[in-house]
C-alpha positions in Angstrom: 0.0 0.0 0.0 1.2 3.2 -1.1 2.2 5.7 1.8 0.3 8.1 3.7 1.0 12.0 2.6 4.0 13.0 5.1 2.6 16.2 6.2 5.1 18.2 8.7 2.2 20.4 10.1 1.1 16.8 11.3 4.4 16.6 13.3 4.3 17.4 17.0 8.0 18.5 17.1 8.2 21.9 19.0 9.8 24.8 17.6 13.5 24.7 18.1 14.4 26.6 20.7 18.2 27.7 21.5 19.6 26.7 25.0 19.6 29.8 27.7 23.4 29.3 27.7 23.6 29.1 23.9 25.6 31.3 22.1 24.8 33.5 19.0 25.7 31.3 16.2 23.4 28.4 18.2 20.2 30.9 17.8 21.1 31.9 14.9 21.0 28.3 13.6 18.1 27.7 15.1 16.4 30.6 13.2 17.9 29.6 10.1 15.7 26.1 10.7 12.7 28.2 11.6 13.1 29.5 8.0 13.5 26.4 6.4 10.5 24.6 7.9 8.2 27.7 6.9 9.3 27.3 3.6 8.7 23.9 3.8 5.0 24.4 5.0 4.7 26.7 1.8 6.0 24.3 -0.9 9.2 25.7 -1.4 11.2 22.6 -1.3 14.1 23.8 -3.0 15.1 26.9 -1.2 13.9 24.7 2.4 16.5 22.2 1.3 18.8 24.7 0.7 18.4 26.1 4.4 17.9 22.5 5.8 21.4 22.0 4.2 23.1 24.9 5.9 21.6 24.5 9.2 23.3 20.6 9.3 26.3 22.2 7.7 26.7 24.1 10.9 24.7 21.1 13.6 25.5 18.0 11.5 23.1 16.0 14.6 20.2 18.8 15.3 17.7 16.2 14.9 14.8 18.5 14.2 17.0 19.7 11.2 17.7 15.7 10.5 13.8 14.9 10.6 12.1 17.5 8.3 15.1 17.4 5.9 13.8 13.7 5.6 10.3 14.9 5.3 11.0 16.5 2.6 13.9 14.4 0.9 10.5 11.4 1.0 8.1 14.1 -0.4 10.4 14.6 -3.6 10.9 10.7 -4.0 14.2 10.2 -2.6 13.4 7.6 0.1 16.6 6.1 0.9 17.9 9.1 1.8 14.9 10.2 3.8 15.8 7.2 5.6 18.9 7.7 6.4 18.1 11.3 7.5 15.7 10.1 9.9 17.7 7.1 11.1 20.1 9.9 11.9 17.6 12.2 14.1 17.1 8.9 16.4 20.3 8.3 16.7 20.7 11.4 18.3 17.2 11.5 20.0 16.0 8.3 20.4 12.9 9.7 21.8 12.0 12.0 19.3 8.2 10.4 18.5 7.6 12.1 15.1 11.2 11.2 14.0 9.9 7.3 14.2 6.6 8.0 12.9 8.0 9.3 10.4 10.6 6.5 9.4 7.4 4.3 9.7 5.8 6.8 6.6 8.9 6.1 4.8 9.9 2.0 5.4 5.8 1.8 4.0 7.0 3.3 0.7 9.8 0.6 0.6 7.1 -1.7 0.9 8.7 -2.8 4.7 5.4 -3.5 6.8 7.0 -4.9 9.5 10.0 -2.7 9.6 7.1 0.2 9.8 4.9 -1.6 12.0 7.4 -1.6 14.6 8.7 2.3 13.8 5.1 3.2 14.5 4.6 0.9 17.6 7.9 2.6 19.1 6.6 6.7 18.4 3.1 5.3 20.3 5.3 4.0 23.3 7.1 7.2 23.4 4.8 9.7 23.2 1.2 8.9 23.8 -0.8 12.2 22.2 1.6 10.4 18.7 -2.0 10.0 17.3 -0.8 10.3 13.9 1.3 7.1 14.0 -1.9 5.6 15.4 -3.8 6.3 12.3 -0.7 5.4 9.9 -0.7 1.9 12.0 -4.0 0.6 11.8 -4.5 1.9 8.0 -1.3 0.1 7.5 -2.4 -3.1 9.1 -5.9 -2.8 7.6 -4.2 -3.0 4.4 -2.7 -6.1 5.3 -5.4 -7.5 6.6 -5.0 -7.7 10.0 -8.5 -6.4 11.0 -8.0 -7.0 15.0 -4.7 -5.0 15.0 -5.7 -2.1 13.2 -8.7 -1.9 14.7 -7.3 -1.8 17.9 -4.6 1.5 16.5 -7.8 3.3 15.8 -9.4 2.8 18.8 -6.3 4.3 20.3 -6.5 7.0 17.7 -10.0 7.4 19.4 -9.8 7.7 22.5 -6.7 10.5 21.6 -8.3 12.6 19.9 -12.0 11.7 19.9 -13.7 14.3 18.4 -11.7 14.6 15.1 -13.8 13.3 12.2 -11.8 11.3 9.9 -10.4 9.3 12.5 -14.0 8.7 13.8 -14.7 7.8 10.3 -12.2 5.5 10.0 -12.8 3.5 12.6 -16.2 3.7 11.6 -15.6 2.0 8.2 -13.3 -1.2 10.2 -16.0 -1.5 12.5 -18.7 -1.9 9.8 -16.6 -4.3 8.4 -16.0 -6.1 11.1 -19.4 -6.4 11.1 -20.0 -4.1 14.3 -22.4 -2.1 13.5 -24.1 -0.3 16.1 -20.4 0.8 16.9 -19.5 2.0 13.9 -23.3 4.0 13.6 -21.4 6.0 17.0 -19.0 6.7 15.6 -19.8 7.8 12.5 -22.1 9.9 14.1 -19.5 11.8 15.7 -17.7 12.6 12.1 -21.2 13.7 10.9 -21.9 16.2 13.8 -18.4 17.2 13.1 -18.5 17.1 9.3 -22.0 17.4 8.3 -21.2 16.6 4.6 -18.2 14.0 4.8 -18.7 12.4 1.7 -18.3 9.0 2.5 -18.9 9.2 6.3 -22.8 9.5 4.8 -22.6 7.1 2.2 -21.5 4.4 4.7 -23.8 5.7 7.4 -26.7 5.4 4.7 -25.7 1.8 4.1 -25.1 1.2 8.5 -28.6 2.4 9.4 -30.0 0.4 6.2 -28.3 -2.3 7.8 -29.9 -2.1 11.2 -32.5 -1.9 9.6 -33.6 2.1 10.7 -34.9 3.3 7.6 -36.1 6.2 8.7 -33.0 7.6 9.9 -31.2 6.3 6.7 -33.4 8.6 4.6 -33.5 11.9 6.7 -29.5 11.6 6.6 -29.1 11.1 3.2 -32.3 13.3 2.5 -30.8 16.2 4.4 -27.1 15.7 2.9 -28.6 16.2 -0.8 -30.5 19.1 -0.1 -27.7 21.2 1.6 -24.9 20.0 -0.8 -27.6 20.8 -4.3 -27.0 19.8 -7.6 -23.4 18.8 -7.4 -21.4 15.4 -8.2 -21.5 14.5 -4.5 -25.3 14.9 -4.0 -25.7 12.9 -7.2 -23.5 10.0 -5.8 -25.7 10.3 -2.7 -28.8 10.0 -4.3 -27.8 7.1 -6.7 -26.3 5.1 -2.9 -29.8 5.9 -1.8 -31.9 4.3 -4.7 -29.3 1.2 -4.4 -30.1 0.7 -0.9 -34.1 1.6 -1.3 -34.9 1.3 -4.9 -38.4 2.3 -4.4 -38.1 5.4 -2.5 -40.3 8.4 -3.8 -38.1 11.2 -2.2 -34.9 9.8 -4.0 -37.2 9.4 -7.0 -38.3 12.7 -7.2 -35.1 15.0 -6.3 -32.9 12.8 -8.6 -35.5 13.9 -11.2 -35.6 17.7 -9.9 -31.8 18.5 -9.6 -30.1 15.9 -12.5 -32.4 16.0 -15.3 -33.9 12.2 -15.1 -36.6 11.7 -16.5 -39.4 14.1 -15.3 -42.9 12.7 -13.8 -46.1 15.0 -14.4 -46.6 14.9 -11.0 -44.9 14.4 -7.3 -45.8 11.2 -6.1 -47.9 10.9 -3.4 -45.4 9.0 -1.3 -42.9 12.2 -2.0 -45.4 14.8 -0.6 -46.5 12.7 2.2 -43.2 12.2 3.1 -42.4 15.8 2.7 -44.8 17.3 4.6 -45.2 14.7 7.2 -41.3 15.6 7.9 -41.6 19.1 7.9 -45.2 19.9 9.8 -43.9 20.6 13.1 -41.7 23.4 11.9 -43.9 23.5 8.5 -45.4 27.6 10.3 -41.9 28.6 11.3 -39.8 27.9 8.4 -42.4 29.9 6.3 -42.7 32.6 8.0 -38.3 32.5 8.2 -39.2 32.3 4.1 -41.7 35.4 4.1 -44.3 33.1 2.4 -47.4 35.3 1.6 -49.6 33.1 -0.7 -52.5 33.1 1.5 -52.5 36.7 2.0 -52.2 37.1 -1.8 -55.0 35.1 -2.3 -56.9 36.7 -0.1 -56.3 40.3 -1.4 -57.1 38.7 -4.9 -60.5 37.0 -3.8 -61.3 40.5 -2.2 -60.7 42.4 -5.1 -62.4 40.4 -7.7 -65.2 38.5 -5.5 -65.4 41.1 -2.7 -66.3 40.5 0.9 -67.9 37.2 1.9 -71.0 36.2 3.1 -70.6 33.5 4.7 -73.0 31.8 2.3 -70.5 29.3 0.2 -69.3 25.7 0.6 -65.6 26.1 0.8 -62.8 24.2 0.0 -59.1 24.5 0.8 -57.7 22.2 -1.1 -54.0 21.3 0.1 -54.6 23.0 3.2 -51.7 21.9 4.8 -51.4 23.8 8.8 -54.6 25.3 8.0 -53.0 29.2 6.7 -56.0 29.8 4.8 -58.5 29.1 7.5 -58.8 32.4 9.0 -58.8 34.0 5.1 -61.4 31.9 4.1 -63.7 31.2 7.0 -65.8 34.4 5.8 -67.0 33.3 2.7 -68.1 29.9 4.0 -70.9 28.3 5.4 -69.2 25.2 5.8 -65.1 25.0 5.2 -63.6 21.6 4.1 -59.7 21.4 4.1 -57.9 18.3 2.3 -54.8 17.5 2.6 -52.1 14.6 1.7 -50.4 14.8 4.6 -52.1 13.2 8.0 -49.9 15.5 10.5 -50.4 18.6 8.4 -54.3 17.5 8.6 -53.4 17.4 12.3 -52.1 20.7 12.8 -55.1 22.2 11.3 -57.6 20.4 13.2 -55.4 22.1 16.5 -55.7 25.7 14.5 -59.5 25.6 13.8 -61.7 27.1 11.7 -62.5 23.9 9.1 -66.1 22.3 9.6 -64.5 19.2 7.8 -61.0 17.5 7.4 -60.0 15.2 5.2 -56.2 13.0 4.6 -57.0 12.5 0.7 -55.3 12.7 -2.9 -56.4 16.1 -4.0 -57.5 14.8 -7.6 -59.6 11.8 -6.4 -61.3 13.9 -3.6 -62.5 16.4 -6.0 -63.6 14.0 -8.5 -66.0 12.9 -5.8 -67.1 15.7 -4.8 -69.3 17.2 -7.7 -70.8 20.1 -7.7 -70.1 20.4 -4.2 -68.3 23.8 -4.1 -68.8 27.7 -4.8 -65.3 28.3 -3.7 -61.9 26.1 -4.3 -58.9 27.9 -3.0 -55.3 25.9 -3.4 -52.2 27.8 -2.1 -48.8 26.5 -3.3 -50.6 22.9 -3.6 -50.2 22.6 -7.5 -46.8 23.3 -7.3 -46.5 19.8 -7.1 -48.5 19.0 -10.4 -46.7 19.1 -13.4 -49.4 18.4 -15.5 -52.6 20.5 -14.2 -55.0 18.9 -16.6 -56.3 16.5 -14.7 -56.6 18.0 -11.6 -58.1 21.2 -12.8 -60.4 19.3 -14.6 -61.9 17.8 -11.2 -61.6 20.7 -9.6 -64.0 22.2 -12.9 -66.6 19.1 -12.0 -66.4 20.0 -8.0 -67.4 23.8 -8.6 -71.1 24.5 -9.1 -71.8 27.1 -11.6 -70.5 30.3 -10.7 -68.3 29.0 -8.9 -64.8 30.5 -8.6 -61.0 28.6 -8.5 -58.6 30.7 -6.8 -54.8 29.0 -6.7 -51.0 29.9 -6.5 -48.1 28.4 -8.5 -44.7 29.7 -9.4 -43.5 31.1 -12.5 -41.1 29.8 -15.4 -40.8 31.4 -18.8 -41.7 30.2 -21.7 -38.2 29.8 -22.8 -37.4 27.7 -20.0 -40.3 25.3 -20.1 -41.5 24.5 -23.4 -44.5 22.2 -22.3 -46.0 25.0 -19.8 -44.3 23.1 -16.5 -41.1 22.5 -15.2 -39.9 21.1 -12.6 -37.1 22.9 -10.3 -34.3 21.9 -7.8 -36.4 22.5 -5.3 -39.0 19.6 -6.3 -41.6 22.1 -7.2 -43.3 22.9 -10.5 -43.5 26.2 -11.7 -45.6 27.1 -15.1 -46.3 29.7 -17.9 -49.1 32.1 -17.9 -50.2 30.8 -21.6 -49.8 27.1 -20.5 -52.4 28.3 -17.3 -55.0 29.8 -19.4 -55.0 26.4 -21.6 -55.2 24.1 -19.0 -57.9 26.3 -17.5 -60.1 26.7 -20.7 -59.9 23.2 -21.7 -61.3 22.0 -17.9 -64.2 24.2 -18.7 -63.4 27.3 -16.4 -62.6 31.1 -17.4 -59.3 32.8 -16.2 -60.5 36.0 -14.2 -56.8 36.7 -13.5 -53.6 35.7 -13.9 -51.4 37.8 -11.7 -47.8 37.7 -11.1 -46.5 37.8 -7.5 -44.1 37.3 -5.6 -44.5 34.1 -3.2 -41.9 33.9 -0.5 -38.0 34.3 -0.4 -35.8 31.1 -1.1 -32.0 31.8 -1.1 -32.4 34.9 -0.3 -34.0 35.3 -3.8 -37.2 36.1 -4.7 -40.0 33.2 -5.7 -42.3 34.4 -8.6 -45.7 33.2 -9.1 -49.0 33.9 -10.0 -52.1 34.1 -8.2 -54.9 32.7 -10.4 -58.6 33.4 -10.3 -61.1 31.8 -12.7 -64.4 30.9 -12.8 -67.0 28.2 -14.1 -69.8 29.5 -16.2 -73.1 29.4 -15.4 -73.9 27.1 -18.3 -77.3 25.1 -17.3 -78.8 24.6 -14.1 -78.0 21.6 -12.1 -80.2 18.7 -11.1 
C-alpha cells in the first residue's frame, strides 16, 4: 500500500528553541531552521532544502533539522535518503516520537510493513498524544489485513483525539466491516456532527442504518445531505447510494428527477409529498414565515378584489390546506369549510388551528372527483406546485365547482423559454408554469381565467420566488339537477 501523505504540520516537534546558555551562532542556527520549515510548509522545497542544508552544515546532529530534511527528501521521492536522515535524528534523540513516525511513513514506501509496524509501535510507546502514528498503523495493518490489529490502532487514535472526524470515520468504516455495527453507527455519528457533509462518512452511514434496519433515519441523513450540498457530483453520488439501498423510494425518485435531469414525472408522487410534509409539519409555520411566504394573503387580497367580501354563504374548499394558513382567510366566505390535505400531520395541525367544519387525509385529484358540484369556492395555495401536469386536476376541480363557482390558486413562475411544455420542474421539487400554459389548461377544464397575476410568493436563497395568483371561474352554463 502506497504511503500516507508525510505532512510536517502533522508533526508534533516543538519549535527549536536555543539553549539559555547558547551562544549567538546556536540561535542563529536555530532561526535559520525556523526558516526552512516555513518554507517547507509553503512548498518551497528547493530553497527549504537549501536552508535544511546549511543549518546541518553548521549542527550535522540537530535532529529536528535531520527529521524534516527527511520529510522532505520522502516528499520529492528520494526515500533512501529520507531514511537515512531520519535514522540519523534517532540516533541522536532516540525519543523524538515524530522522528519514528515518520521513518514508519517512509519504510511503508519501501514496501517494509514490518520494519514500519514496529517504527510506528515505538513513536506510540514514546509519546502517547503520537495519534498520527496511530492512524498510519491501523491503516497500514488494515491494508494487510489484520482487521483485530488495526482496529485496535484506531481505537487508540479514538480515544486520543475523539472528536476529530476522519479518525472517527475510520474507525467507523473497520467496524462496519468487522461487522460491528451499532459501533460503527457511533462513531460515525461523531464525524457527521463534526463534518455534516463528509462524503463517505454519509454514504457508509446510509448503508449502516439500512443495515440495522432504521430506515427512517437512513433517509433523513441522506435526504438532508442532498439538499444542503444541491445539484453537485456529491449529491448525485448520494442519491444514486440511496436508490441502491431503497430502490423504491419516492423522495430519491423525485429529487434525482428535480436536480439531474432524469426523467421528469407530471406529477410528485404521493409518497414524496406525504413524506415531505409529514417531515416538515412541526416546523412547517416557522420555516415559512423565516421564508416570508405570503400566498394566503395574496389570495386573499385577490378573492377581495375580484369576489369582494364574503357572506358567509359558500361551501368552501381548501384544497391542500396543509397547517390550515388559509382558514382564518377563508372562513368568511363559507358556510361550511372543508380542508384536504395529503399529509395526515399537516391535517393534524389544522384540526389544532381551527376554523375547518371538515378535514379530510386525501389525494387532491380523487377527492375532488368525488365531490361534484359540491363547491362555490376552491382555494389551493402553493398545492399545485406539485403537479406538473394540471389537466387532470383542474379538470376535477372544474366538476367539484357548481356554476359560478370560482377557483382561486397559486403556483410559481417559469418562462416560456425555459419550459416548453407549460411546466417544469425545479431543484427545489416544485413545479412552476407559464401564464399561456395556465390559461389552456384552465379553458380546456371548462373554467374562465379571471386573473392571472404575477406575484411574488416567499423568499428562497435569499431570492425572490415568482408566481401567479390565479382566479377563474365556471360558467353558469345550465342549471344543475
Amino acid at each position: 500500500m502506497g504511503a500516507r501523505a508525510v505532512n510536517d504540520k502533522r508533526n508534533k516537534a516543538k519549535q527549536p528553541q536555543p539553549a539559555a546558555d547558547a551562544g549567538p551562532r546556536a540561535a542563529d542556527v536555530s532561526a535559520l531552521l525556523v526558516q526552512a520549515m516555513n518554507l517547507h510548509r509553503q512548498g518551497h522545497l528547493v530553497e527549504a532544502q537549501s536552508l535544511y542544508e546549511r543549518v546541518l552544515r553548521s549542527r550535522p546532529d540537530f535532529p529536528e533539522a535531520l527529521n524534516f530534511f527527511g520529510i522532505l527528501q520522502q516528499q520529492r521521492g528520494q526515500s533512501t535518503q529520507a531514511e537515512q536522515l531520519l535514522r540519523r535524528a534517532i540516533r541522536v534523540a532516540p525519543t523524538y516520537a515524530s522522528a519514528h513516525t515518520n521513518l514508519g511513513n517512509v519504510l511503508i514506501v519501501q514496501q517494509r510493513h514490518e520494519d514500519a509496524i514496529a517504527a510506528y509501535r515505538q513513536a506510540i510507546i514514546l509519546r502517547p498524544d503520537e495519534v498520527e502514528a496511530c492512524v498510519n498503523l491501523g491503516a497500514l495493518l488494515k491494508g494487510l489485513g489484520r482487521l483485530p490489529e488495526a482496529l485496535a490502532a484506531y481505537r487508540l487514535a479514538s480515544e486520543r483525539r475523539p472528536n476529530d472526524p476522519e479518525i472517527q470515520y475510520r474507525l467507523g468504516a473497520l467496524l462496519a466491516e468487522a461487522g460491528r455495527t451499532e459501533d460503527a453507527r457511533a462513531a460515525l455519528d461523531i464525524t457527521l456532527q463534526v463534518n455534516g457533509t463528509h462524503q463517505n462518512a454519509l454514504l457508509l452511514m446510509g448503508a449502516v442504518l439500512h443495515r440495522l434496519n432504521r430506515i427512517e433515519e437512513a433517509r433523513e441523513v441522506l435526504g438532508n445531505a442532498v439538499f444542503q450540498l444541491g445539484g453537485t457530483e456529491n449529491a448525485l453520488a448520494l442519491l444514486q447510494h440511496w436508490l441502491k439501498l431503497m430502490p423504491d423510494d419516492p423522495v430519491a425518485q423525485h429529487r434525482l428527477a428535480a436536480w439531474f435531469g432524469a426523467e421528469q414525472p407530471a406529477r410528485a408522487s404521493d409518497a414524496y409529498v406525504t413524506d415531505l410534509f409529514d417531515r416538515y409539519a412541526d416546523q412547517f409555520d416557522q420555516h415559512l414565515e423565516k421564508l416570508g411566504y405570503r400566498a394566503p394573503v395574496l389570495l386573499g387580497e385577490r378573492l377581495a378584489g375580484v369576489v369582494g367580501a364574503g357572506t358567509g354563504q359558500w361551501a368552501v374548499l381548501d384544497a391542500g390546506c396543509g397547517t390550515g394558513l388559509c382558514a382564518p382567510l377563508l372562513r368568511p366566505y363559507a358556510r361550511h369549510l372543508t380542508g384536504v390535505d395529503l399529509s395526515s400531520r399537516m391535517v393534524d395541525k389544522a384540526r389544532a388551528r381551527g376554523g375547518y367544519d371538515e378535514l379530510v387525509v386525501a389525494e387532491l385529484t380523487a377527492f375532488l372527483r368525488e365531490r361534484q358540484h359540491a363547491y362555490e369556492l376552491v382555494v389551493s395555495a402553493d398545492t399545485l406546485v406539485y403537479f406538473g401536469d394540471l389537466q387532470a386536476v383542474c379538470a376535477a376541480a372544474s366538476g367539484a365547482l357548481r356554476p359560478d363557482g370560482w377557483l382561486a390558486f397559486t403556483v410559481e413562475r417559469a418562462e416560456p423559454a425555459a419550459a416548453p411544455a407549460g411546466h417544469l420542474l425545479n431543484k427545489s421539487g416544485r413545479y412552476s408554469h407559464t401564464a399561456d400554459y395556465l390559461e389552456q389548461i384552465l379553458t380546456d377544464s371548462g373554467l374562465s381565467a379571471v386573473t392571472v397575476t404575477p406575484v411574488t410568493l416567499r423568499q428562497e436563497g435569499e431570492q425572490p420566488v415568482p408566481g401567479y395568483v390565479v382566479l377563474a371561474r365556471k360558467p353558469n352554463l345550465a342549471p344543475i339537477d
